[in-house]
C-alpha positions in Angstrom: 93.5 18.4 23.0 96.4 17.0 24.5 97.4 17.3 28.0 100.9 18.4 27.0 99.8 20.1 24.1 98.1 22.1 27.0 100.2 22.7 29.2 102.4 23.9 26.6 100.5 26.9 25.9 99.4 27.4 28.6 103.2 27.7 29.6 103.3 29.8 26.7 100.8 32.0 27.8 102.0 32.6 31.1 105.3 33.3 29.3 104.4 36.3 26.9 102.3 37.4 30.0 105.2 37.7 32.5 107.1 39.4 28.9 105.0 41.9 28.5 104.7 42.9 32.2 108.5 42.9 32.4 108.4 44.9 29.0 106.2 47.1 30.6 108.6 47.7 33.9 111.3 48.6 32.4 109.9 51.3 30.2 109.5 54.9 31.2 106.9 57.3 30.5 108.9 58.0 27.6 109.7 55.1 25.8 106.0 54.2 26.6 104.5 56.9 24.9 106.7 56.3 21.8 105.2 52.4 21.9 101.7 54.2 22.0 102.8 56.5 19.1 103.8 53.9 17.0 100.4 51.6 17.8 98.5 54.7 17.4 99.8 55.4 13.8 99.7 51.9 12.7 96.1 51.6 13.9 95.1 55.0 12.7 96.3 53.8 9.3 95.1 50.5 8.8 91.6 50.9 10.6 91.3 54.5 9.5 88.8 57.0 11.1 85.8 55.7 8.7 86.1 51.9 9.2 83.3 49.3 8.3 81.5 51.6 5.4 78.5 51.0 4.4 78.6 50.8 0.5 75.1 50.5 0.2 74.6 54.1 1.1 75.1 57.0 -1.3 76.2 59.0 1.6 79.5 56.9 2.3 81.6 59.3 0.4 80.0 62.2 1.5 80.5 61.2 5.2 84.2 60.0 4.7 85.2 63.2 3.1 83.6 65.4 5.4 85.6 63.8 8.2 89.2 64.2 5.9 90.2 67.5 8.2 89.9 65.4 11.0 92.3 63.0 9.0 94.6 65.8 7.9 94.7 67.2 11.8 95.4 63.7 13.2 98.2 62.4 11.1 100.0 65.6 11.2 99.5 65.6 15.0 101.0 62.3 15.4 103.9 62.9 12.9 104.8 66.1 15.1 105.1 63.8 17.9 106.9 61.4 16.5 109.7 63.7 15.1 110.0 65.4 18.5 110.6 62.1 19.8 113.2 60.5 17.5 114.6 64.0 17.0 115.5 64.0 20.9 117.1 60.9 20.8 117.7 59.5 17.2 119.8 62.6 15.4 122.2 60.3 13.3 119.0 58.2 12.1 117.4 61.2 10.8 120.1 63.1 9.4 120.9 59.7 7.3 117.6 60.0 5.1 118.9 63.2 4.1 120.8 61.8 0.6 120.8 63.5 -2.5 118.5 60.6 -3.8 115.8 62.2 -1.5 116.0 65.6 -1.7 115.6 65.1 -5.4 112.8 63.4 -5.0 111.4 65.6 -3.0 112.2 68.7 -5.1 111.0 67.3 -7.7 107.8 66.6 -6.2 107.6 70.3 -5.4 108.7 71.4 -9.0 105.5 68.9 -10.4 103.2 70.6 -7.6 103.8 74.1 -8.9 103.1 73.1 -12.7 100.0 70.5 -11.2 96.9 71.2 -13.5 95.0 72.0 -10.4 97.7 72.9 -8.1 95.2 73.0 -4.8 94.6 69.7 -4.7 97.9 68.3 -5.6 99.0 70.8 -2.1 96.7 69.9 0.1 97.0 66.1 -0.6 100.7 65.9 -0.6 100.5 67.7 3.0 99.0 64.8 3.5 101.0 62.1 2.3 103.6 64.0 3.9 102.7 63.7 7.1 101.5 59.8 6.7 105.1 59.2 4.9 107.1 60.5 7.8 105.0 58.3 10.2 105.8 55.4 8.3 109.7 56.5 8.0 110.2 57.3 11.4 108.0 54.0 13.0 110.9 51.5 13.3 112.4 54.4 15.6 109.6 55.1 17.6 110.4 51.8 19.9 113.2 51.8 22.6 114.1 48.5 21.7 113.3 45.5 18.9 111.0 43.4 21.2 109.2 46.6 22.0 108.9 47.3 18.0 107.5 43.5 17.5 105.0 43.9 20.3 103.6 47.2 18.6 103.2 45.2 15.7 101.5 42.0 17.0 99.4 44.6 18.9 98.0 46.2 16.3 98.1 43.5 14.1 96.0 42.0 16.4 93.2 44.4 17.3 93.0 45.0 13.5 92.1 41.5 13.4 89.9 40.8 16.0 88.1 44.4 15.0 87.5 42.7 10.9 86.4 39.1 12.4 84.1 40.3 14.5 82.9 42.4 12.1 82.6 39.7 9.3 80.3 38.4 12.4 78.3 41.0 14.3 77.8 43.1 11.3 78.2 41.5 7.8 76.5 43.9 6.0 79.4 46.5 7.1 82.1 43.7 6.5 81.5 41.9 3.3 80.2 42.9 -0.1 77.0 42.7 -0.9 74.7 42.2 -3.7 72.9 45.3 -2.6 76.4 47.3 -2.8 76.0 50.2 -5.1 79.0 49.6 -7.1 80.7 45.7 -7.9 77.5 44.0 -6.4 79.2 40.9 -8.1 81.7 40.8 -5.4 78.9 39.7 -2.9 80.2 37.4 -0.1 84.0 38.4 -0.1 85.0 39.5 2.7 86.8 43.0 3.6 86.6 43.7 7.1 86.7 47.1 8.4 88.1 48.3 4.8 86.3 49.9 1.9 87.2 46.9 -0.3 88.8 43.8 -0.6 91.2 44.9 -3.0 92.5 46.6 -0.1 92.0 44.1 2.8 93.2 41.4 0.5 97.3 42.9 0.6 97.0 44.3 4.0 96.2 40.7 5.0 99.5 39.4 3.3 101.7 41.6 4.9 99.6 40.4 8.7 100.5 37.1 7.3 104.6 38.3 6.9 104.4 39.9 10.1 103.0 36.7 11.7 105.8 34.8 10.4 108.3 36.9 11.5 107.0 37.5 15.2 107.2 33.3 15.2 110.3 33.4 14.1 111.5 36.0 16.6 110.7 33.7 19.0 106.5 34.7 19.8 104.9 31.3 20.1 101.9 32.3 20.8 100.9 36.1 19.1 103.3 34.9 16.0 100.8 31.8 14.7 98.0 33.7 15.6 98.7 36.8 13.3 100.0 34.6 10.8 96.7 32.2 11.1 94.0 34.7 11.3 95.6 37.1 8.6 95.9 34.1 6.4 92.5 32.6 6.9 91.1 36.4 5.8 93.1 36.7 2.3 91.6 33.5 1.0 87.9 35.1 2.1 88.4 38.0 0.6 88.4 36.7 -2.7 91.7 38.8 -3.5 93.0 36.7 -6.4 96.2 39.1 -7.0 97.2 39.3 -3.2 96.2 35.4 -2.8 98.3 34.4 -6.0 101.4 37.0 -4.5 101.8 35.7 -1.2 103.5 32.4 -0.7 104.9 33.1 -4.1 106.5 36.6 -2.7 107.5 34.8 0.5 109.3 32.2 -1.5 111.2 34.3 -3.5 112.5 36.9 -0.8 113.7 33.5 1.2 115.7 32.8 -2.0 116.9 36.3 -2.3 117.5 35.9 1.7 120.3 32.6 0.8 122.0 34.6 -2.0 125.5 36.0 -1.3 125.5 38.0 -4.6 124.0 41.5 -4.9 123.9 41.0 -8.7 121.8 37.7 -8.6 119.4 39.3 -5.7 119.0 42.1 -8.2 118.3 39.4 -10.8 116.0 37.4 -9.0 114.4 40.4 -8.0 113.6 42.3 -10.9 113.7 39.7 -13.8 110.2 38.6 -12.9 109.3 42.6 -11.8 109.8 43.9 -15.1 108.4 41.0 -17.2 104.8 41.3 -15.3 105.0 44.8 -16.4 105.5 44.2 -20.1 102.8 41.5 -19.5 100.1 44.2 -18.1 100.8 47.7 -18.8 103.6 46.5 -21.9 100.5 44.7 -24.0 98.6 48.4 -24.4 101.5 49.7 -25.8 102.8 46.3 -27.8 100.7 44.3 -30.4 103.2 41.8 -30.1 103.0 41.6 -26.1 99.2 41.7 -26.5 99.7 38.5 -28.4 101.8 36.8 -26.3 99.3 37.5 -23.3 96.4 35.9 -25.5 98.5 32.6 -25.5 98.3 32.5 -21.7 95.8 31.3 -19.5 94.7 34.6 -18.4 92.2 37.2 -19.2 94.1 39.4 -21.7 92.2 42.4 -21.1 93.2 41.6 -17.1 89.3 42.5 -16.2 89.7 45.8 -18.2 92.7 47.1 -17.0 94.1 47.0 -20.5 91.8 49.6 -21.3 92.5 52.1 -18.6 96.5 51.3 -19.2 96.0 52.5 -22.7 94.3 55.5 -21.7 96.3 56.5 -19.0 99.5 55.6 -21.8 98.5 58.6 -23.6 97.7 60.8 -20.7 102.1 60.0 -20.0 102.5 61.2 -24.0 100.1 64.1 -23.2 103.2 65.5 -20.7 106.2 62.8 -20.0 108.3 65.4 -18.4 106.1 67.9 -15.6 103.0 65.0 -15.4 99.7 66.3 -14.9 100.3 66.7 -11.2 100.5 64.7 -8.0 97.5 63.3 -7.4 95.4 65.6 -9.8 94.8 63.6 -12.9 92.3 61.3 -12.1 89.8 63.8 -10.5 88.8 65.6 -14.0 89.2 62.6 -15.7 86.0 62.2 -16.9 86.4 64.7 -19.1 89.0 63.6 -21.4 88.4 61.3 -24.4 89.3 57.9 -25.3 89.1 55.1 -27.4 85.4 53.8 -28.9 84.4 51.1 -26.7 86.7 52.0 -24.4 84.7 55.1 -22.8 84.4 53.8 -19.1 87.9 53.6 -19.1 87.5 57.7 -18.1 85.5 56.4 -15.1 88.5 54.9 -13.1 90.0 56.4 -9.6 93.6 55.1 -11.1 95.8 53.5 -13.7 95.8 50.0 -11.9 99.6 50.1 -12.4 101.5 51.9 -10.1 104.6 52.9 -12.3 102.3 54.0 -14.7 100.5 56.4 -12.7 103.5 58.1 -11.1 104.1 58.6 -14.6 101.0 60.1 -15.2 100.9 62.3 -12.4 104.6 63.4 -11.6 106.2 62.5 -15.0 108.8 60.2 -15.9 111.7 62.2 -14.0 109.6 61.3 -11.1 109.1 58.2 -11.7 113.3 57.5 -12.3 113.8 58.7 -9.2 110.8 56.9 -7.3 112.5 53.9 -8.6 115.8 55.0 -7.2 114.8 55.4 -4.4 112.0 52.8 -3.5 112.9 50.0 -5.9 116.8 50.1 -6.5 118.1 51.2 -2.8 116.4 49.1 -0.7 117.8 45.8 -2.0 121.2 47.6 -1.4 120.4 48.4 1.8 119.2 44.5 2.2 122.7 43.4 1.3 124.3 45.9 3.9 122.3 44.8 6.6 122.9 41.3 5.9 126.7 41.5 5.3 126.7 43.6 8.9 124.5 40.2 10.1 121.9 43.1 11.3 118.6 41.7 12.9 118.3 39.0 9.7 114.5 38.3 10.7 113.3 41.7 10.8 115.5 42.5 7.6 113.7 39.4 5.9 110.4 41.2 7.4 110.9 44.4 5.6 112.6 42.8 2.4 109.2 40.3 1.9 106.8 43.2 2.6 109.0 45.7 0.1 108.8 43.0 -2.6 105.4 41.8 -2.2 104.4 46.1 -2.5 106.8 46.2 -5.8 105.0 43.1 -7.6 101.0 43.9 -6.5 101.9 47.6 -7.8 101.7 45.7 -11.2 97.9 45.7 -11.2 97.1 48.1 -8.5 98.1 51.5 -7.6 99.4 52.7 -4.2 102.9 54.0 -4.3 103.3 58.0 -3.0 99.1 57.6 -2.1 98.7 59.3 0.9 97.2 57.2 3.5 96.9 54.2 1.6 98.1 51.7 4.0 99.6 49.9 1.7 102.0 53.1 1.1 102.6 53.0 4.8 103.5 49.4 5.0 105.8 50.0 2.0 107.3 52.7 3.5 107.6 51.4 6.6 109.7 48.6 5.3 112.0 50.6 2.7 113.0 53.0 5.6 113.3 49.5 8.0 115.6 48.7 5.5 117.5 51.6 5.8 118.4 52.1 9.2 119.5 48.6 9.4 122.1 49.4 6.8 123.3 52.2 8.8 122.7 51.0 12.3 122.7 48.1 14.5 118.8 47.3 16.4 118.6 47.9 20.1 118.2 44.9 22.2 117.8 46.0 25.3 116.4 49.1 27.0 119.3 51.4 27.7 119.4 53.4 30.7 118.1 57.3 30.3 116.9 56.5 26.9 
């Protein structure tokens, strides 16, 4: 290497040392303990209380539902914290999530619980995704100050890293598919860390890559290329082709949406391509004519037999548009319920591999209007607020890449309103992000008695 190469990071080194020990000095036991919150709920989230699984076991479910009181006593322990703290100190930013928007939402969620078709599971998991929701809302609070929030992330980021490499390395068996796996032994040799799957390292790896960027921008020289480096270097060896394909793309097009002064065109470069990957994948079960235009692409029509399950769950939505079937009921019993010839396995699936779609099939298509309200249409308002107010531009673009890479993978995959899913929580986090900096400008610096 060269010498001032070298001596450059070294310099660099010494420099995010002495930054973190002044960091350190200046917070109270306080303001610390609201850092560890926030580490401790994006850690508990993205590692989970189950990591590395072994999916050559029959027991894996088994064990990882026997330990879901644990996850149930844990999350709602950590978001009682975290309200007491905000609460204490952060009463305007909390009374400001309570918008009509919202409370619809979340009346109507309870209206769809009470008509659920097995209302005890649609209770206990949206206690659940309750509690894991108003982690992710209240996170960007839980800092004193910006740097503080940025070095919670790197920190996490980081040991989530380091915990899914050396994995990959110490144990591959626990970190990579296998051709032994009980289910999808053809995905032998793509990586997926400490996660179940690669469909879910694959996007959680993305949005490392996003926060990388953003702590390099911010002005980390050192944890900022790292994040970015390691994250990236995982998403190709996972295999994930969706989250792979999404990820410069995504980062391209929030940049553009990042240099445009009018809301209109942000909503059009936005959306456009949004809505016309949904007539492309969920549109052709419904459309002959859309079917037919997907055949003329380069692409597997069928997108490896989603177009089956989007069918299916099409006439589960016809079944009841209005009351759903019930949050995060439907898919349990599915089994059950017939389909198509030829088509049978489609009744074997965990989800709809659309996430529009299955908020339709589970909370109806009241619910699903006023999930995109509220999680699609807002926070690009809120975007434009923020940047008109010239609030914290890097950690807006931050949130504004993550919210729009989360609203095209939903295309193919589901995860919005899915409890601990962590790509909810990363979604989450960033729409609320996107929020507050509409309403209120970042803290800087620590202020005194805070």
């Amino acid at each position: 290497m060269d010498r001032n190469a070298a001596d450059m990071i070294d310099a660099e080194v010494r420099s995010l040392g002495h930054l973190l020990r002044d960091m350190f000095a200046k917070l109270n036991a306080v303001q610390a303990g609201r850092c560890l919150v926030a580490v401790a709920a994006l850690l508990l989230v993205l590692v989970t209380l189950d990591p590395f699984p072994d999916l050559r076991s029959e027991d894996a479910t088994a064990v990882v539902g026997g330990r879901m009181a644990l996850t149930y006593i844990v999350f709602g322990l950590l978001a009682a914290v975290a309200v007491l703290f905000v609460a204490a100190t952060d009463a305007p930013a909390l009374k400001s999530l309570v918008t009509p928007l919202h409370v619809c939402l979340v009346g109507w969620l309870l209206i769809n619980i009470l008509f659920s078709e097995s209302r005890g599971v649609s209770i206990q998991r949206f206690v659940l995704a309750a509690s894991v929701t108003s982690l992710a809302v209240l996170l960007p609070l839980l800092p004193p100050t910006r740097p503080s929030f940025n070095l919670c992330l790197g920190i996490a980021a980081l040991v989530l890293l380091a915990l899914c490499y050396l994995g990959v390395f110490l144990a591959p068996e626990y970190s990579m598919h296998t051709a032994l796996d009980l289910t999808e032994p053809q995905l032998a040799g793509d990586w997926r860390g400490s996660f179940g799957h690669k469909n879910v390292a694959s996007p959680v790896m993305t949005i490392l890559a996003y926060v990388g960027i953003y702590l390099w921008a911010a002005g980390s020289f050192v944890m900022g290329p790292a994040v970015a480096g390691l994250a990236g270097i995982f998403l190709i060896l996972t295999g994930g082709k969706t989250s792979t394909a999404l990820c410069l793309a995504i980062y391209g097009l929030a940049s553009l949406v990042f240099v445009t002064r009018s809301l209109w065109l942000k909503r059009l470069i936005c959306f456009a391509p949004l809505i016309a990957m949904n007539l492309l994948t969920v549109g052709t079960a419904a459309s002959p004519a859309l079917a037919a235009v997907t055949r003329l692409l380069p692409i597997d029509p069928t997108f490896t037999g989603r177009s089956d399950i989007w069918q299916f769950a099409l006439g589960a939505v016809a079944e009841k548009p209005i009351t759903g079937h019930g949050y995060a009921a439907f898919w349990d019993g599915v089994t059950e319920r017939q389909t198509a010839q030829g088509a049978e396995w489609a009744t074997t699936a965990a989800h709809s591999h659309n996430s529009y779609l299955d908020l339709a099939v589970t909370i109806g298509l009241p619910g699903l209007m006023l999930v995109i309200l509220v999680f699609v249409l807002s926070p690009l308002n809120n975007f434009q607020t923020a940047q008109a107010h010239n609030r914290s531009s890097a950690l807006a673009k931050l949130f504004l890449t993550i919210w729009l890479f989360c609203l095209y993978y939903g295309t193919t995959e589901t995860f919005l309103l899915d409890r601990q899913n962590p790509i909810w929580f990363m979604f989450a986090l960033a729409v609320a992000g996107l929020h507050f900096l509409a309403r209120f400008q970042c803290v800087e610096q620590t202020e005194p008695g805070r």
